[in-house]
ROMIDO-848727 format. One record per atom (N, C-alpha, C, O): residue number from 1; residue in one letter; atom name; x, y, z. Coordinates in Angstrom, 3 decimals, decimal comma, always signed. Layout:
% ROMIDO-848727
[NUM "a" "CA" [X Y Z]] ...
% end
This chain:
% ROMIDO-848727
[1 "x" "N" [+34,583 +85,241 -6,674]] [1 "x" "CA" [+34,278 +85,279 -8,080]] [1 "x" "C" [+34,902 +84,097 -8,821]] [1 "x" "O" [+34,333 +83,348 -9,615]] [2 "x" "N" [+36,258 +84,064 -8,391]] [2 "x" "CA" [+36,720 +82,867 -9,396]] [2 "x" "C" [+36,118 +81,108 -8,895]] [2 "x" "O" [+35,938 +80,185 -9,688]] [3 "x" "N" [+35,937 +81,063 -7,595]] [3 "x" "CA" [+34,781 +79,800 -6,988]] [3 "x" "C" [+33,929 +79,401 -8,008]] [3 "x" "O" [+33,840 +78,275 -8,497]] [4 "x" "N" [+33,190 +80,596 -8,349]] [4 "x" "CA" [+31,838 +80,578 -9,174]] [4 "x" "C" [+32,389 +80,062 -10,293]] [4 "x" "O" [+32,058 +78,914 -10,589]] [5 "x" "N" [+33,209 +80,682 -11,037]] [5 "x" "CA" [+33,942 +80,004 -12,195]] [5 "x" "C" [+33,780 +79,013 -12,182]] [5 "x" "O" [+32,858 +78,512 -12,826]] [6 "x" "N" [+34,695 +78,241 -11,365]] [6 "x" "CA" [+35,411 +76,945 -11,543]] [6 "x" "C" [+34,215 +76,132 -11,147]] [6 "x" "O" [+34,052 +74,972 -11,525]] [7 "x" "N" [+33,250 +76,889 -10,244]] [7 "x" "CA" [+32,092 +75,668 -9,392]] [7 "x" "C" [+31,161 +75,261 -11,326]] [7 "x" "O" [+30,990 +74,147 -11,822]] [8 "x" "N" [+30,748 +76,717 -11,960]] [8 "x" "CA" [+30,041 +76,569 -13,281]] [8 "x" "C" [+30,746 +76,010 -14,354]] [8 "x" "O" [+29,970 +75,850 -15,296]] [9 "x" "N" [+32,053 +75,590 -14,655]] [9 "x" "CA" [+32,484 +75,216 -15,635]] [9 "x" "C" [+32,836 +73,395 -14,999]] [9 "x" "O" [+33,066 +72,563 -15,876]] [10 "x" "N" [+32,846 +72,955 -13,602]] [10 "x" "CA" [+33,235 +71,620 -12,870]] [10 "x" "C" [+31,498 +71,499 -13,414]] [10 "x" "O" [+31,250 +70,604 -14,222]] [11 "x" "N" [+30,478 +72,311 -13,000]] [11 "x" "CA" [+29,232 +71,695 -13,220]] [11 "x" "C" [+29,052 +71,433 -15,064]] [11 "x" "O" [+28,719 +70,340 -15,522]] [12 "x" "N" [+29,281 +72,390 -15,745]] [12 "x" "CA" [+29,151 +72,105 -17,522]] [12 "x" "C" [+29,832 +70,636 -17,711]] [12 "x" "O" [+29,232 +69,741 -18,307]] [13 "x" "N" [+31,203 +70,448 -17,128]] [13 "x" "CA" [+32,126 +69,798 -17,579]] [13 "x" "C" [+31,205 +68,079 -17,098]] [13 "x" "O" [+31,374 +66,980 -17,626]] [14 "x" "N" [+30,142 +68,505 -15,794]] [14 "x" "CA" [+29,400 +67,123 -15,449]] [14 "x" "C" [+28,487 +66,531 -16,321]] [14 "x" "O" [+28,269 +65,433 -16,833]] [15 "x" "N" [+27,893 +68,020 -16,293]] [15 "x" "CA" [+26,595 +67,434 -16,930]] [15 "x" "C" [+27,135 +67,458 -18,929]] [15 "x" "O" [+26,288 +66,969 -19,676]] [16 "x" "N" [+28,251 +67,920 -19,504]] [16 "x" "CA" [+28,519 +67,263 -21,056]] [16 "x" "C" [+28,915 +65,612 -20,875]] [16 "x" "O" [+28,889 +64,901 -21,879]] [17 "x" "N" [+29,291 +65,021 -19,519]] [17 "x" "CA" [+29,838 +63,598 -19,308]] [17 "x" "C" [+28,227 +63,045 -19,192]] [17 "x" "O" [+27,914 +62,077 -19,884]] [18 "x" "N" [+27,430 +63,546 -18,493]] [18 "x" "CA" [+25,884 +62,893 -18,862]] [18 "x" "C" [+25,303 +62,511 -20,090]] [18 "x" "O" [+24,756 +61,467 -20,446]] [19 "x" "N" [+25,596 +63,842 -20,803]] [19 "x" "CA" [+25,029 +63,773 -22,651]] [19 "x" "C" [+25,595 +63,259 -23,043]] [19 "x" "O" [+25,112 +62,379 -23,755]] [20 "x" "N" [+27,214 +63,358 -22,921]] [20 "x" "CA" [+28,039 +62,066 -24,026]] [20 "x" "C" [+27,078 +60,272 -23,406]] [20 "x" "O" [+26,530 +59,408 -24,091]] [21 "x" "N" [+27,258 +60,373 -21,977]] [21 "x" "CA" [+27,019 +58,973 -21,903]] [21 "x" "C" [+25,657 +58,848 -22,192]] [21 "x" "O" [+25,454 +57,650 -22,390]] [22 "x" "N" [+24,523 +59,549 -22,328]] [22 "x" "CA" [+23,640 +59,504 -23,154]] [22 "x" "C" [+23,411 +58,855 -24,392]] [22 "x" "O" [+22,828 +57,814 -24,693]] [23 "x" "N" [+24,221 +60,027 -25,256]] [23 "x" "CA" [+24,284 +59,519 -26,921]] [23 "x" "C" [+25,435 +58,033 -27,301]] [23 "x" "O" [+25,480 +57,235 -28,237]] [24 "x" "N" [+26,184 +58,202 -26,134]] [24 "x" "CA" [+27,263 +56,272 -26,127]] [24 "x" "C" [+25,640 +55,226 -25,922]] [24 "x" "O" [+25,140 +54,539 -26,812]] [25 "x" "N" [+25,389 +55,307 -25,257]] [25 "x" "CA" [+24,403 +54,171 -25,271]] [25 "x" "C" [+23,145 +54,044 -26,099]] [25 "x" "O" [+22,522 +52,988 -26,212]] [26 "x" "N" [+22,787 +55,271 -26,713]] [26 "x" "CA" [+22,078 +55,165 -28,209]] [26 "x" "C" [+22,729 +54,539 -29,050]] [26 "x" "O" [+22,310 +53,862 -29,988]] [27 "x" "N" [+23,975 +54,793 -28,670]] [27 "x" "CA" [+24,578 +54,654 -30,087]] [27 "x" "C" [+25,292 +53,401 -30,069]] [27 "x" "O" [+26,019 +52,967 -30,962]] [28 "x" "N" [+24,943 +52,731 -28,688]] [28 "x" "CA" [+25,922 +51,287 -28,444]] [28 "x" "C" [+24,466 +50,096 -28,791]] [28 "x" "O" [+24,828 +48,921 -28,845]] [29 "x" "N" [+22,896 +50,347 -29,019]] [29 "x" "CA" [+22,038 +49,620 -29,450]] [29 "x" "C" [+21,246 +50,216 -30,744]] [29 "x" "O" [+20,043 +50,143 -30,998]] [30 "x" "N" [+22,162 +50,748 -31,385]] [30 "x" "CA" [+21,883 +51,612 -32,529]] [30 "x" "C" [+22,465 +51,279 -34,021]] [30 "x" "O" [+21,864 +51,341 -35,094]] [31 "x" "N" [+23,887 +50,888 -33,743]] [31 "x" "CA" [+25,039 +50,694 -34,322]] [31 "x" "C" [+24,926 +48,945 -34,495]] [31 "x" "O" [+24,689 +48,007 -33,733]] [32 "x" "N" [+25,182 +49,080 -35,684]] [32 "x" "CA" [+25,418 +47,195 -35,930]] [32 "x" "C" [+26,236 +46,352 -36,228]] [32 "x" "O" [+25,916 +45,222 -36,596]] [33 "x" "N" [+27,768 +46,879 -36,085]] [33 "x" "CA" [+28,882 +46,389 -35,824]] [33 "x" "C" [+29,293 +46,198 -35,276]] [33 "x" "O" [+29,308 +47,282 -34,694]] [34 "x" "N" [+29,992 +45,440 -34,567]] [34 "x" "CA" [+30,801 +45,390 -33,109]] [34 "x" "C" [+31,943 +45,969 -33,127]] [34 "x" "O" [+32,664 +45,724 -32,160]] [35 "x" "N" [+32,515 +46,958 -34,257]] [35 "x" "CA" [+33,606 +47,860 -34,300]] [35 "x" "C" [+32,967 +49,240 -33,941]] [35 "x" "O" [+33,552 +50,095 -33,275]] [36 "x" "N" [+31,902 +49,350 -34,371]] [36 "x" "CA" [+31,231 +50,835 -34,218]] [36 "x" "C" [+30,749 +50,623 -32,730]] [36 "x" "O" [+30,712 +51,584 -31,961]] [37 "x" "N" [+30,391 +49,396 -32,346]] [37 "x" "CA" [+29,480 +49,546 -30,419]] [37 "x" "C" [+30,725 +49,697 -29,862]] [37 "x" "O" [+30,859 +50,236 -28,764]] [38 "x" "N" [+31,659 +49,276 -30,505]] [38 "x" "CA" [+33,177 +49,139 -29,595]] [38 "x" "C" [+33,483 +50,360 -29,428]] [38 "x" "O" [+33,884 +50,745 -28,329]] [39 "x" "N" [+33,313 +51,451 -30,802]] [39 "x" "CA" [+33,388 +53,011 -30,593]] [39 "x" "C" [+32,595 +53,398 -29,876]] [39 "x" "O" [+33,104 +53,779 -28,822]] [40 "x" "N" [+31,231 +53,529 -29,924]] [40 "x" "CA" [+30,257 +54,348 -29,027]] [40 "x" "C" [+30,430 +53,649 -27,413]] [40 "x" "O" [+29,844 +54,396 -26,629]] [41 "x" "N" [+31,002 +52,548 -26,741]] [41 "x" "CA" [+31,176 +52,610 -25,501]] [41 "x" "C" [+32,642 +52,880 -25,109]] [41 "x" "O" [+33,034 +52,844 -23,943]] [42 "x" "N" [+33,461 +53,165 -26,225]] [42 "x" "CA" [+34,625 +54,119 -26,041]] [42 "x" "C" [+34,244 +55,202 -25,464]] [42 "x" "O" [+34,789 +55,616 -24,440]] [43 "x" "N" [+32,923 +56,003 -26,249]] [43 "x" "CA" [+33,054 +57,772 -25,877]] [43 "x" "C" [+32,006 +57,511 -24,873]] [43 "x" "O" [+31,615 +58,577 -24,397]] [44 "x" "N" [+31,254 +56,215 -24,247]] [44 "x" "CA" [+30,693 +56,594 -22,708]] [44 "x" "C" [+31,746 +55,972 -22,025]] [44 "x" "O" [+31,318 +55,959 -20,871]] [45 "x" "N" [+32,792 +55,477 -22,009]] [45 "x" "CA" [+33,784 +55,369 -20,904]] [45 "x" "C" [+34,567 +56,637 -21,229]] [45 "x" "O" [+35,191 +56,828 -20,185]] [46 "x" "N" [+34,835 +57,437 -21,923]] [46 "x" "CA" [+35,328 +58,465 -21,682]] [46 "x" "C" [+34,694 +60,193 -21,475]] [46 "x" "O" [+35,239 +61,179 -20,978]] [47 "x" "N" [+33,577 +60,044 -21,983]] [47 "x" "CA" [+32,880 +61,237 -22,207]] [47 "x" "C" [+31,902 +61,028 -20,633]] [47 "x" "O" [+31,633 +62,063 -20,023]] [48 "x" "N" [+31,532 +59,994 -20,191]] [48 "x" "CA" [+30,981 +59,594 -19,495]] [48 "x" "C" [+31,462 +59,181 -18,386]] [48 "x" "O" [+30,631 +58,817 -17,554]] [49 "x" "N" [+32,859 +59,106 -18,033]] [49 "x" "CA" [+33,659 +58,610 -16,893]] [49 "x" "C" [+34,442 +59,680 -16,565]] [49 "x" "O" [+34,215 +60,292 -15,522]] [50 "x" "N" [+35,719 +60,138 -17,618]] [50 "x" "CA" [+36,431 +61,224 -17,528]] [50 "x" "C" [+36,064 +62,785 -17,358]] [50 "x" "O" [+36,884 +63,448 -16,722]] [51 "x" "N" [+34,896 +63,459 -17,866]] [51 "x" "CA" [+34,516 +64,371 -18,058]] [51 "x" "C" [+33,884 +64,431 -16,740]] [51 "x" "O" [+34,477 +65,260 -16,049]] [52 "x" "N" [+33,075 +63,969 -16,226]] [52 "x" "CA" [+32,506 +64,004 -15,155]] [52 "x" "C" [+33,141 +64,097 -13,800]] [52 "x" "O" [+32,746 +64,921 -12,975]] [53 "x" "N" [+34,288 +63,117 -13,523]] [53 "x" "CA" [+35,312 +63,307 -12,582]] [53 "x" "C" [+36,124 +64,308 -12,620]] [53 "x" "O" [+36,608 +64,832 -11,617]] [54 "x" "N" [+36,345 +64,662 -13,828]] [54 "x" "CA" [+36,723 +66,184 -13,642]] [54 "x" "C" [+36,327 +67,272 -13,232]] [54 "x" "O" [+37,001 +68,198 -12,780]] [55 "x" "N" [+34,544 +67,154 -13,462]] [55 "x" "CA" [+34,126 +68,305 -13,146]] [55 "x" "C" [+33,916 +68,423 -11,798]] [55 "x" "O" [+33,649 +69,395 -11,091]] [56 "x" "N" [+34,148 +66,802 -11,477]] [56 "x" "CA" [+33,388 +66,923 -9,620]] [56 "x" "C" [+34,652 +66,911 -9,086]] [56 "x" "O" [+34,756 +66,721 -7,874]] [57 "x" "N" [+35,634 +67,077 -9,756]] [57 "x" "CA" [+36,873 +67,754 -8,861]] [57 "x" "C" [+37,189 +69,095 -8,845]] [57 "x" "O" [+37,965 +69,692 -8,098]] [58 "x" "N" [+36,472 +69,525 -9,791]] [58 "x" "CA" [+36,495 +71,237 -9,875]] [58 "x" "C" [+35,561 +71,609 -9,059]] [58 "x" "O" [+35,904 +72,387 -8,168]] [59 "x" "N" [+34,184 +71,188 -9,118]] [59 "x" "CA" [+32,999 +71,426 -7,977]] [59 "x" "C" [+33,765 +71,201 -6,271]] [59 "x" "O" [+33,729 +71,975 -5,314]] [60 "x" "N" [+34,302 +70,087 -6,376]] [60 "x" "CA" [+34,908 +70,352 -5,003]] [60 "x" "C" [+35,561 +71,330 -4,412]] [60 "x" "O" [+35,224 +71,932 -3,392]] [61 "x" "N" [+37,121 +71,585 -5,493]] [61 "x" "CA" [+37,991 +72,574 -4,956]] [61 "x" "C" [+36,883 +74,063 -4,913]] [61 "x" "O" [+37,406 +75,024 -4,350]] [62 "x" "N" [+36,246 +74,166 -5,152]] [62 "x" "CA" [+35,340 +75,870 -5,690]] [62 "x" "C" [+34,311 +75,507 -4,149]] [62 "x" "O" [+33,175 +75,980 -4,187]] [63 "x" "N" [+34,493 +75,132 -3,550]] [63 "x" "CA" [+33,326 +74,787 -2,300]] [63 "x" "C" [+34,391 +75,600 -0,597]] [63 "x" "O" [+35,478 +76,104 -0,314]] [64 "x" "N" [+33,432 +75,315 -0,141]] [64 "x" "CA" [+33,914 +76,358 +1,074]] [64 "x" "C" [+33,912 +75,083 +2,409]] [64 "x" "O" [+33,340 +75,212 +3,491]] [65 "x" "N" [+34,457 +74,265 +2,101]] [65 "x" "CA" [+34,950 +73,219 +3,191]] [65 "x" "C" [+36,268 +73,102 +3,433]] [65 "x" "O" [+36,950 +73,989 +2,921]] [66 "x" "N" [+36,823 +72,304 +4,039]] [66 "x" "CA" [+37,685 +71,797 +4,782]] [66 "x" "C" [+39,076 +71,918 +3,759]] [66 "x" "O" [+38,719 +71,160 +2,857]] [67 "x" "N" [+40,171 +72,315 +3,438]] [67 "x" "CA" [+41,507 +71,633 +3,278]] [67 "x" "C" [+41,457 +70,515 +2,740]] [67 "x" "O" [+41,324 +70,196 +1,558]] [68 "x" "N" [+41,560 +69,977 +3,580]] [68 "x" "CA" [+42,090 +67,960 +3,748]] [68 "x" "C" [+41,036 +67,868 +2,952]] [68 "x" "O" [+41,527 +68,003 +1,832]] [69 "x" "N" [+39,795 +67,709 +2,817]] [69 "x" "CA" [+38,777 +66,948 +2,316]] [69 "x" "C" [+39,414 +67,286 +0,832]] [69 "x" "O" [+40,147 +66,581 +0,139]] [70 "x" "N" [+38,884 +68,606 +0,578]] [70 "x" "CA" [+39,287 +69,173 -0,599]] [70 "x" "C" [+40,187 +68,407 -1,605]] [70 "x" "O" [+39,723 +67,974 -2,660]] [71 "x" "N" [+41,351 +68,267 -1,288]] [71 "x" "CA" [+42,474 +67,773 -1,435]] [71 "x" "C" [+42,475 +66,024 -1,560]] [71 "x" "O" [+43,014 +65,449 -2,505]] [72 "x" "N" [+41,867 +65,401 -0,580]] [72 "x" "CA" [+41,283 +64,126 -0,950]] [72 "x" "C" [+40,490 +63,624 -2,048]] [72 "x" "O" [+40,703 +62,697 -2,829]] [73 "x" "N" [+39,386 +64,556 -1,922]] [73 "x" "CA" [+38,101 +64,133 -2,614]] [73 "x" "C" [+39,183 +64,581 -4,223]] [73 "x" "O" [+39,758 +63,658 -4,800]] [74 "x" "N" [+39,280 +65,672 -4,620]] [74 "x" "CA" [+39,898 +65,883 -5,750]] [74 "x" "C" [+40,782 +64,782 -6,198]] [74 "x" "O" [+40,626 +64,072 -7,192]] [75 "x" "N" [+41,994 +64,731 -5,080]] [75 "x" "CA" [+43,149 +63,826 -5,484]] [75 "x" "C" [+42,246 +62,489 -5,928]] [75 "x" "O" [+42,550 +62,109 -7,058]] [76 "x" "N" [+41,581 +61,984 -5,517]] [76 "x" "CA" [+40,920 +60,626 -6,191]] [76 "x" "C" [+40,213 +60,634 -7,161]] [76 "x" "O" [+39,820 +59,565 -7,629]] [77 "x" "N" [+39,759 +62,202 -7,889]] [77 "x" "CA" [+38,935 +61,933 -8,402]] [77 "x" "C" [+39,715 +62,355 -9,998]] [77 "x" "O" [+39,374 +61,723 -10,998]] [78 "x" "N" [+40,655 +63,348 -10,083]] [78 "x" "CA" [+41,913 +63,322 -10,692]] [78 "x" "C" [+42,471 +61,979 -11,037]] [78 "x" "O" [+42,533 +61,471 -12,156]] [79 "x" "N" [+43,025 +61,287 -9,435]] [79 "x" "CA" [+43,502 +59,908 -10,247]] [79 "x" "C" [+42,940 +58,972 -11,085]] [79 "x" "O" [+43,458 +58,433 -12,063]] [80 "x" "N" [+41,477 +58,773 -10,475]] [80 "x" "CA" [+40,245 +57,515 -11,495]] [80 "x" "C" [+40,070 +58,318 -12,749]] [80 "x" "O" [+39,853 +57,664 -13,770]] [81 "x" "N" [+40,130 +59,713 -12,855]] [81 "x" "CA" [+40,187 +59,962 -14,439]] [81 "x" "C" [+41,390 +59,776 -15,301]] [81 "x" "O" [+41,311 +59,575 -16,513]] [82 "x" "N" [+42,532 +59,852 -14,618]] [82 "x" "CA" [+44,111 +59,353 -15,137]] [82 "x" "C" [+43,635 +58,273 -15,497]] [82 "x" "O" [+43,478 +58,144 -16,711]] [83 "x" "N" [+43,228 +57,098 -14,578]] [83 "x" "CA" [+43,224 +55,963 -14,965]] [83 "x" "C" [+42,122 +55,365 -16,101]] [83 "x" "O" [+42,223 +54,269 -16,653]] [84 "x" "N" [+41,158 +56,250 -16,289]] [84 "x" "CA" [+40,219 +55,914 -17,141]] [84 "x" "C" [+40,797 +56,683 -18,660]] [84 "x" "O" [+40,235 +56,493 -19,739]] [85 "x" "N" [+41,863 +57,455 -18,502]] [85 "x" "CA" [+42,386 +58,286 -19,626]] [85 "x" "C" [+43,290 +56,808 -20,440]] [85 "x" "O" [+43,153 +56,220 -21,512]] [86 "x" "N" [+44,168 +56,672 -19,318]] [86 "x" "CA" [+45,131 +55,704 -19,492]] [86 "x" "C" [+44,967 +54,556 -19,943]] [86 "x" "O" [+45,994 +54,127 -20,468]] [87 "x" "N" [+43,718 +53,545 -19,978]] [87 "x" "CA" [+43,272 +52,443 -19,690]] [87 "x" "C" [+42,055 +51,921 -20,684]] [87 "x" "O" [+41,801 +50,797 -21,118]] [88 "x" "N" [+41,319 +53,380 -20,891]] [88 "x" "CA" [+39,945 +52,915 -21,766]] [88 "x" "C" [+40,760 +52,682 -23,417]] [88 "x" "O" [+40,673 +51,589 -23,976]] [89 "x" "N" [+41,505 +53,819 -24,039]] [89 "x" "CA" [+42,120 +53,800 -25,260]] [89 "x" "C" [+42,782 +52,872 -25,598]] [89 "x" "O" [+43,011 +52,716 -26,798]] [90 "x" "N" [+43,296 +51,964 -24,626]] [90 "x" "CA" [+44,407 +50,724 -24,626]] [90 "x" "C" [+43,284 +49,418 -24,426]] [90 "x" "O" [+43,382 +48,434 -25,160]] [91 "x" "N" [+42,279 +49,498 -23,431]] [91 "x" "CA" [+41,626 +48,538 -23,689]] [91 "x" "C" [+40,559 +48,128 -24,834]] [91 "x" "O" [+40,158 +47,048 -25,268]] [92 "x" "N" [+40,306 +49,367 -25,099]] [92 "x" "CA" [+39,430 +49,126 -26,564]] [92 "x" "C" [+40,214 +48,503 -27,903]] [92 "x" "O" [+39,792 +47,829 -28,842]] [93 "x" "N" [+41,217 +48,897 -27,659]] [93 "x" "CA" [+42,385 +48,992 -29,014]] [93 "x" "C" [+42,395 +47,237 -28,776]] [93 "x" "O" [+42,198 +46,509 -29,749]] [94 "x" "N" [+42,629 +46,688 -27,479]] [94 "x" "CA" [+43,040 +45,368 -27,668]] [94 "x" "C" [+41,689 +44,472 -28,205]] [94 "x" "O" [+41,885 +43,721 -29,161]] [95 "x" "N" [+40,561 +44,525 -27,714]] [95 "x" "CA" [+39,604 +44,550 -28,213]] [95 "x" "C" [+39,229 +43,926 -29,480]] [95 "x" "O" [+38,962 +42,787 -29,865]] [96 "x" "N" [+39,320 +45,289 -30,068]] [96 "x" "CA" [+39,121 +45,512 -31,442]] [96 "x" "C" [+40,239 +44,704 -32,488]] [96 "x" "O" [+40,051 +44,463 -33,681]] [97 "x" "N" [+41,244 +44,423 -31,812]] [97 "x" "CA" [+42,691 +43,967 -32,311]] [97 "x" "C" [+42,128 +42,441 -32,391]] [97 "x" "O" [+42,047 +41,660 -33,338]] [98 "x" "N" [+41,763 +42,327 -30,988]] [98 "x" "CA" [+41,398 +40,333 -30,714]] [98 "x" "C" [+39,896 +40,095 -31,672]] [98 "x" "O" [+39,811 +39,165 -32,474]] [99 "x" "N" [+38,970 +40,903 -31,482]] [99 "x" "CA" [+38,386 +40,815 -32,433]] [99 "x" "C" [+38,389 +40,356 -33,969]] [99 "x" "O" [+37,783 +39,376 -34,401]] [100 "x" "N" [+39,201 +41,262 -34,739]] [100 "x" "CA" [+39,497 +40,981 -36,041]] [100 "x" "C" [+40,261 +39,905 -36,044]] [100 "x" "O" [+39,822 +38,942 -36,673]] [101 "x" "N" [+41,694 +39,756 -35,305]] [101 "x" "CA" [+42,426 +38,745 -35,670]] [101 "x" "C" [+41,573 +36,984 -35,192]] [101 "x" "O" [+41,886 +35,863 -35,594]] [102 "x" "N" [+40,400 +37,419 -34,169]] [102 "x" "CA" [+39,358 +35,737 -34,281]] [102 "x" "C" [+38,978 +35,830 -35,615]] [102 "x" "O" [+39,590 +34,987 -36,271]] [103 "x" "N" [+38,111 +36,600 -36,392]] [103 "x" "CA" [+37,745 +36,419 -37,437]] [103 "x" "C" [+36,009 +36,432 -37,334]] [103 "x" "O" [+35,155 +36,453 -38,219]] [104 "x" "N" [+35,900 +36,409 -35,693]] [104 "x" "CA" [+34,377 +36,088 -35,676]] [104 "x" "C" [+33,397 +37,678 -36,350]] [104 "x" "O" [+32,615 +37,657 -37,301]] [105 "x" "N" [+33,691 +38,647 -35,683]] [105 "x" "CA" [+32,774 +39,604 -36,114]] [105 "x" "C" [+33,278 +40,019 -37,696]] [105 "x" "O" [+34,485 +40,253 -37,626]] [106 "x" "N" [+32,869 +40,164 -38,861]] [106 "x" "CA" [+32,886 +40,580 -40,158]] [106 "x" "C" [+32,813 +41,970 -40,243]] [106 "x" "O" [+31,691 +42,461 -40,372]] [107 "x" "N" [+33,773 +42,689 -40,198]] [107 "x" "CA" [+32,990 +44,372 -40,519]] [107 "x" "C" [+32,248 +44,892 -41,503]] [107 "x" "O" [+32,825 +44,783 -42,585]] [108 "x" "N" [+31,172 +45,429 -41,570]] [108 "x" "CA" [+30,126 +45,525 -42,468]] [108 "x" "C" [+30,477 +46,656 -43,556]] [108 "x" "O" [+29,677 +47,012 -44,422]] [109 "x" "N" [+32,013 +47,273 -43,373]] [109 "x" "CA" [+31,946 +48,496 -43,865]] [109 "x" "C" [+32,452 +48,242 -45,433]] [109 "x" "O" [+32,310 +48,984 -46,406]] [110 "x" "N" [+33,051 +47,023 -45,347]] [110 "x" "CA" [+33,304 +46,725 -47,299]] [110 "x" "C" [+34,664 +46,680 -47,496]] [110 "x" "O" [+35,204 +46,072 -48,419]] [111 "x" "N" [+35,533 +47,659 -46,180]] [111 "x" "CA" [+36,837 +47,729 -46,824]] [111 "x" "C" [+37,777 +47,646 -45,859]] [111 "x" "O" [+37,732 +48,224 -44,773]] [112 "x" "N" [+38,729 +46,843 -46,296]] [112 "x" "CA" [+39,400 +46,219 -44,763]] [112 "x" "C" [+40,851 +46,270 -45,204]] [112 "x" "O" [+41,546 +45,414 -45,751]] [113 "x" "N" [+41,220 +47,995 -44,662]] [113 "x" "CA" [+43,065 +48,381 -45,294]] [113 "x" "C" [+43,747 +47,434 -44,487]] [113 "x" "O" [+44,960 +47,393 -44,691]] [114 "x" "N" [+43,264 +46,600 -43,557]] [114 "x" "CA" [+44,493 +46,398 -42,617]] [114 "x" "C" [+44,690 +44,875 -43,526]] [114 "x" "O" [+45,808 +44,394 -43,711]] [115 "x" "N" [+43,694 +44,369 -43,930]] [115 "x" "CA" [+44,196 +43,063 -45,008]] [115 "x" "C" [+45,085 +43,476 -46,117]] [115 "x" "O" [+46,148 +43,029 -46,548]] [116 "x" "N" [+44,223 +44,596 -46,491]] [116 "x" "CA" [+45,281 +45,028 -47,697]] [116 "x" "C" [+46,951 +45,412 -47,719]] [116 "x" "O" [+47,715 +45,076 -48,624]] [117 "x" "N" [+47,278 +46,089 -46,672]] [117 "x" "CA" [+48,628 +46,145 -45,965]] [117 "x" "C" [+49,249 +45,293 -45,841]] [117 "x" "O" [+50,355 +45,338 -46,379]] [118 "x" "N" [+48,835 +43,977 -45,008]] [118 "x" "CA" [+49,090 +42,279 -44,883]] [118 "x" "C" [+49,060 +41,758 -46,177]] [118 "x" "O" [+49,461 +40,601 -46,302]] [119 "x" "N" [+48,635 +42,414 -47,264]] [119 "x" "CA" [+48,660 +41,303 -48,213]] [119 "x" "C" [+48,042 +39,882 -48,319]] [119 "x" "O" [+48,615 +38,983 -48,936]] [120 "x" "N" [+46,972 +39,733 -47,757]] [120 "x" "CA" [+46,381 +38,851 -47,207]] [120 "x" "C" [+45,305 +38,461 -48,131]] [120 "x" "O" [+44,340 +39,223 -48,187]] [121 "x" "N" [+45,304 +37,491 -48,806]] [121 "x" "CA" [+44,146 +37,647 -50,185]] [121 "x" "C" [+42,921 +36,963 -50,030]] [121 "x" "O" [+42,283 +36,622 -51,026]] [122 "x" "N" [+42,304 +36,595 -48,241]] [122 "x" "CA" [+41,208 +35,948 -47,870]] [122 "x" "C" [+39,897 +36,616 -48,815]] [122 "x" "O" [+38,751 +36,190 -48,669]] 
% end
């Protein structure tokens, strides 16, 4: 009984990493800022990378094979979501950081607190 669990909630947990990475890539030729595409391929590297490896590590352990495999296949698939936890939030941030401070992309949204903070009277 509890297999079934974990096998139906590893499968939900796959297929919501499909739909997020779905609506990330609508929304990454949709969007006309390069702060907002920078967001929408945030939530398909995470909704779309993380969510999914999770679930196919839950689909694994809930299966009627081997130990060792079990334990493999999970352990890697646990770690590449650590690392996509760890890695996507920090790489976007720099990004978005190198971005503004080139000066090349303009944000379209009108209001820019982080000049205002700087005191910066461009």
């Amino acid at each position: 009984m509890m297999d079934t669990i974990i096998f139906y909630l590893g499968l939900t947990l796959t297929i919501t990493g499909g739909v997020l990475d779905i609506i990330a890539s609508i929304g990454f030729f949709r969007l006309k800022d390069f702060y907002m595409r920078l967001h929408a391929a945030t939530i398909g590297s995470i909704g779309g990378g993380f969510y999914p490896l999770i679930g196919l590590a839950l689909i694994v352990l809930s299966l009627d094979v081997d130990i060792y495999f079990k334990a493999y296949f999970s352990g890697v698939c646990l770690i590449a979501a650590a690392l996509i936890a760890l890695g996507t939030p920090a790489g976007s941030h720099i990004l978005a950081r190198a971005a503004y401070h080139s000066g090349e992309p303009e944000p379209i949204t009108g209001v820019d607190k982080l000049r205002e903070d700087k005191g910066d009277g461009r």
